[in-house]
N, C-alpha and C positions, 0 to 999 in steps of 0.2 A: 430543461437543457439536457439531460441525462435519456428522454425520452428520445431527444430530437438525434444525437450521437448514436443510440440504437440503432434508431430506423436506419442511418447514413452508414453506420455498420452491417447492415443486412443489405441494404442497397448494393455498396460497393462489393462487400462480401461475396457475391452472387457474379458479382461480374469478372472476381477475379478466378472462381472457381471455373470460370470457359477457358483461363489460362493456361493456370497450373496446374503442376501435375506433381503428386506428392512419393515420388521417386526419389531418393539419393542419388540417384544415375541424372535425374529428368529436372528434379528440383529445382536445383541454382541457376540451370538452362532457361528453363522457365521462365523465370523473374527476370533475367537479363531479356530475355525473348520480349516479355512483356512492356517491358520500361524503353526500350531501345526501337520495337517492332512494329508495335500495337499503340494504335492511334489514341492517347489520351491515355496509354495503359497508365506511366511514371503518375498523372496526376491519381488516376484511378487510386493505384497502390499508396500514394501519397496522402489521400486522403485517407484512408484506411487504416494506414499506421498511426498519424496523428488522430482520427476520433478515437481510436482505441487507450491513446493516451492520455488525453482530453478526457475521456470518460472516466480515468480512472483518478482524475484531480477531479473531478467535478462529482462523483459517488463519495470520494472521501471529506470533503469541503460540505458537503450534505450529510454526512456521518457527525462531521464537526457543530455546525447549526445545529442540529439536530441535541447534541450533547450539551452544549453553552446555553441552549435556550432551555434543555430540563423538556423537550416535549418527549421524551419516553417516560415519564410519568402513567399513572391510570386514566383511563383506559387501553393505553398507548404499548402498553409493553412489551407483547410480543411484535409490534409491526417494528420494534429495535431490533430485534433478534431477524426478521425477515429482511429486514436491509443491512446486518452487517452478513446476511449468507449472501445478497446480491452484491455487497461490497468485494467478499472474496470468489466471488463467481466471478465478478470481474478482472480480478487479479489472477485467475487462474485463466481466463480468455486471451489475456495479453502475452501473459507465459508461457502456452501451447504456440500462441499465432507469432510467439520471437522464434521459434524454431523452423519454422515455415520455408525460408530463404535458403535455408543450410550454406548458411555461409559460416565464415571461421567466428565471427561474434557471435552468431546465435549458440551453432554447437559444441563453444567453450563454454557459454554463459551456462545453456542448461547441463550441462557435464557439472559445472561446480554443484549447482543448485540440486541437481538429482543425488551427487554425492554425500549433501547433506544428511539425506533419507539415513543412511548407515548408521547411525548414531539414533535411531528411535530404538528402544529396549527391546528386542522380540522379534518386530514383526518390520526393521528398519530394512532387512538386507533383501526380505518379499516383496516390501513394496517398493523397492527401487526397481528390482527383475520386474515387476508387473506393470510398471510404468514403461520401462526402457523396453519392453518385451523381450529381457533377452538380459546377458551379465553386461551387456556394454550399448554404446549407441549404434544403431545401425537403421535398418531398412520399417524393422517395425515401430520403432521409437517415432518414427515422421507417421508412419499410420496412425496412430495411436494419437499423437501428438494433432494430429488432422481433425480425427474424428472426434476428441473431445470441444477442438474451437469451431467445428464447422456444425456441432451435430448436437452433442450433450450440452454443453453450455450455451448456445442459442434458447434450446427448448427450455431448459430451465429456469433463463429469465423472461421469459414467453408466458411461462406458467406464474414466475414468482413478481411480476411485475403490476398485472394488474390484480392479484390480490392483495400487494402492497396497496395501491391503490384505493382498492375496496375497503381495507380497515381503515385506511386514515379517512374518509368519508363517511365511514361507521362513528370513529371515532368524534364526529363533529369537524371535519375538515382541519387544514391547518391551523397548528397554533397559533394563539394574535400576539401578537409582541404587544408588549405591555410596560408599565414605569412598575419599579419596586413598590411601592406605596399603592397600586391597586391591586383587587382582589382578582384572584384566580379565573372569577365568573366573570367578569369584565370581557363583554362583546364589543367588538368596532362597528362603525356604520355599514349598512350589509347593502350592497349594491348586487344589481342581477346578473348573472354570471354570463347574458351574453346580452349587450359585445361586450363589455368591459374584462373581463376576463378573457374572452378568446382574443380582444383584438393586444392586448399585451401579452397572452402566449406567441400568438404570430410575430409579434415583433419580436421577443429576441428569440424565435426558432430563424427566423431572417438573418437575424443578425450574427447568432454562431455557426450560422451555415457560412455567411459572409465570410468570417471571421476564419475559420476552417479552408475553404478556398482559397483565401488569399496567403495563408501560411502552409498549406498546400504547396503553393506555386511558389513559395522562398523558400523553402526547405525541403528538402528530396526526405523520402525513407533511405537510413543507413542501410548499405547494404558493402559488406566487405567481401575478403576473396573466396573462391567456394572452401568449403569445410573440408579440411585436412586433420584426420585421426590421427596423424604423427608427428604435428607439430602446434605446440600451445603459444597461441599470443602472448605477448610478455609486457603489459601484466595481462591476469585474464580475471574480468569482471563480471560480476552475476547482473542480469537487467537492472536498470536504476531502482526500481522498486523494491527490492530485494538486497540493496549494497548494505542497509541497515543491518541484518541479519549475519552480510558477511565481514562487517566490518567489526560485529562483537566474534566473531570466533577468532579475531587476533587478542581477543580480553578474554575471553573465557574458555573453559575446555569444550570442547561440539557439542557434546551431549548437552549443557546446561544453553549454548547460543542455536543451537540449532532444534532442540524439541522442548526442556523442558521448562523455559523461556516464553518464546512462543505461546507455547501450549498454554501456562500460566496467565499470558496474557488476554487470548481469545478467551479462558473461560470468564474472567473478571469482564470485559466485555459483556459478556453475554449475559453475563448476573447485575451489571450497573442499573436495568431497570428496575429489580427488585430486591434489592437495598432495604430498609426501613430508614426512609426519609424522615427528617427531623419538618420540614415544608414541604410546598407542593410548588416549585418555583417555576413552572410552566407560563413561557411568554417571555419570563424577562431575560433579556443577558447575562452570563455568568452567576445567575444564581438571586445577587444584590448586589449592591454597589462594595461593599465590603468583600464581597468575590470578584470581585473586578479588583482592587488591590492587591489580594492576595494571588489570584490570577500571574498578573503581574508581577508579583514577587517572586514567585516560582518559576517563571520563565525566564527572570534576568538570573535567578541562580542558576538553574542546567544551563543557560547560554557562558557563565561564567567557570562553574564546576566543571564540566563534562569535557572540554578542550584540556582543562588542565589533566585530568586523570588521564585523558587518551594520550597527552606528551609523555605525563608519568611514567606511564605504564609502558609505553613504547624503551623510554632513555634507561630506565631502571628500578619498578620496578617485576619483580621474577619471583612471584611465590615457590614456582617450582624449584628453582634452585638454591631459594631460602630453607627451604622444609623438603629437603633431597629425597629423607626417609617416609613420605607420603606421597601414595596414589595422585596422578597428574587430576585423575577425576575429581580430587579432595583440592591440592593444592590451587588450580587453574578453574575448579569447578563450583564445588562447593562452599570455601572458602570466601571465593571474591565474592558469590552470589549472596553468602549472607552478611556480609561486612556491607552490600550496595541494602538489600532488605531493612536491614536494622540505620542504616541513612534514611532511609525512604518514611520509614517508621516514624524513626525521630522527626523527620521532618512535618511528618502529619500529626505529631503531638505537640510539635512545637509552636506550628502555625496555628490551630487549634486552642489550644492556649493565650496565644499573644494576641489574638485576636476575637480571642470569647468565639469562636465560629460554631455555625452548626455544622451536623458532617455533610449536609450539600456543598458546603464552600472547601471543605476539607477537604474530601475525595474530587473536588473538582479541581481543587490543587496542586494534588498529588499525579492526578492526570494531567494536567498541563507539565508537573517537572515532567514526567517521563515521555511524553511525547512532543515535548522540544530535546530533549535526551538523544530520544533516539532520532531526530529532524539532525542533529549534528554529527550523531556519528555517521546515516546515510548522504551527509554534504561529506562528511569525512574519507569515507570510501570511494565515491565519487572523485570528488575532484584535488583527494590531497593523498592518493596513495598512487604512486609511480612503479618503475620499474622492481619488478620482484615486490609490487606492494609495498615498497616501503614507501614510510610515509615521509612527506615531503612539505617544506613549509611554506608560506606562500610565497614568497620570492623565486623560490623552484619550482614553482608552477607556471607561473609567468613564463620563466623560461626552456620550460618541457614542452608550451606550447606553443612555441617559435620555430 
């Protein structure tokens, strides 16, 4: 699927490049030129916006499989590390190509999002200038912004695609799903891969093309008013993908939501395939059937926990104005960070415990609490923060969008 949204992304791609024109002057012209002028442009761009969308549920939905079923095991390990760099290759193709329009949501959205950068230790306030090209958004920011979705991240999932590829065919091709109770070496019935294999790739490359087209033609790409440098939408939101990130910098101080957060997290990513597993749980779901409980346990608590702390925290509570005589970076920063840590903790000593687990079901637990965690606080930012972002409950939502 993720193949088939490429190619439909380099297709459309290509044809929207005869359009546009990556001007601040020319830009937002462009796009209206296109969608209003140009015969099939709206679906052209239509479809373009939503594969790029679509790609980035369906990259991450394969991050997840990929996780649940343990196939970054050995021999596997670094083709994990090669798809979560194509996972945020792709995150970072969506995030260039929302600025594109220069419209007033795109270049709010990426202004909040580049303003993050300020807060890396060093080298925050470089790399925002070297991205922005410049101390603010202007003329080269859309160059810049151009040429990494039109030019660098094309080629580099060109190049990192079918070596993905190649290792998992090195690897013995995909892993076989399997019952808890068989062994690791357990082969399914091997049929020849053609036609049986291509004729079920064909069908659903048909079918999300289908699929795609006809959500296409229901829903337009957003495009709001052209981008006005002096006046901010109210409220102003960072792309959906990205509300996560901005919805912890109203819980934490920027530095610890905006880098060293983050940052903590890609690396444990990147080390989950080499861990010292207690098994080798390749094939089966969650681990065993006992990681399927605890699975479960863990996601009904962050679906339970994590709304309440965000009320909490919202109605009263205020480290900083508890502890006046500490650095904001300590009381909003550090403080909540390790009061959530030593939770996190306890939780993976707790469940570990009551449940004799190994640490495959552990650490697979501890990754379901935080990433249904952070699954609520980006529905949180999304759809339950209003005017001046505050947050709003659902009855006010109902009625904000009336």
């Amino acid at each position: 699927m993720a193949v088939v949204l490429v190619l439909m992304l380099f297709g459309t791609g290509v044809l929207l490049k005869f359009a546009y024109q990556p001007i601040p002057e020319k830009a937002y012209a462009s796009v209206l030129r296109l969608q209003n002028d140009i015969f099939f442009g709206q679906l052209i761009r239509n479809v373009h916006h939503w594969s790029g969308n679509f790609l980035l549920v369906v990259t991450f939905l394969h991050l997840l499989r990929v996780f649940f079923t343990g196939a970054f095991h050995p021999p596997r390990q670094f083709n994990w590390v090669i798809g979560l760099g194509m996972f945020f290759a792709v995150v970072i193709s969506n995030f260039t190509g929302y600025l594109l329009p220069w419209d007033q949501l795109a270049f709010w959205a990426v202004t909040i999002c580049t303003s993050m950068l300020e807060y890396i230790p060093g080298a925050g306030e470089w790399l925002q200038q070297l991205i922005l090209g410049g101390p603010e958004m202007g003329p080269t920011t859309l160059t810049n912004f151009f040429a990494i979705h039109t030019a660098i991240i094309p080629a580099f999932l060109i190049i990192l695609m079918p070596f993905h590829f190649w290792r998992v065919r090195k690897a013995g091709g995909l892993v076989i799903p399997r019952a808890p109770e068989e062994g690791s070496q357990t082969r399914g019935e091997s049929v020849p891969g053609i036609p049986n294999l291509i004729m079920r790739e064909v069908v659903v490359a048909l079918v999300l093309i289908a699929f795609i087209l006809v959500f296409s033609v229901m829903f337009s790409a957003p495009l709001g008013d052209k981008a006005n440098p002096g006046l901010s939408p109210n409220p102003t939101k960072a792309p959906w993908y990205f509300m996560g990130i901005q919805e912890m910098l109203f819980h934490f101080h920027p530095l610890f939501a905006a880098f060293i957060i983050p940052i903590f997290v890609m690396g444990a990513l990147v080390l989950v395939p080499y861990i010292n597993y207690d098994t080798n749980s390749s094939g089966v779901w969650f681990g065993s059937r006992k990681g399927r409980r605890m699975a479960l346990v863990s996601a009904v608590t962050a679906l339970t926990l994590t709304p309440l702390v965000i009320i909490a925290d919202e109605l009263f509570m205020d480290f900083a104005a508890w502890m006046p005589g500490l650095p904001t970076v300590v009381s909003n920063g550090l403080l909540p960070v390790t009061i959530m840590a030593a939770v996190v903790i306890g939780f993976y000593l707790l469940m570990k415990k009551k449940y004799a687990a190994t640490n495959n079901d552990a650490i697979q637990a501890i990754f379901v609490l935080l990433l249904v965690a952070f699954f609520i606080l980006m529905v949180t930012g999304i759809w339950f923060r209003g005017t001046g972002m505050a947050l709003m409950w659902p009855w006010q939502v109902g009625a904000a969008t009336l």
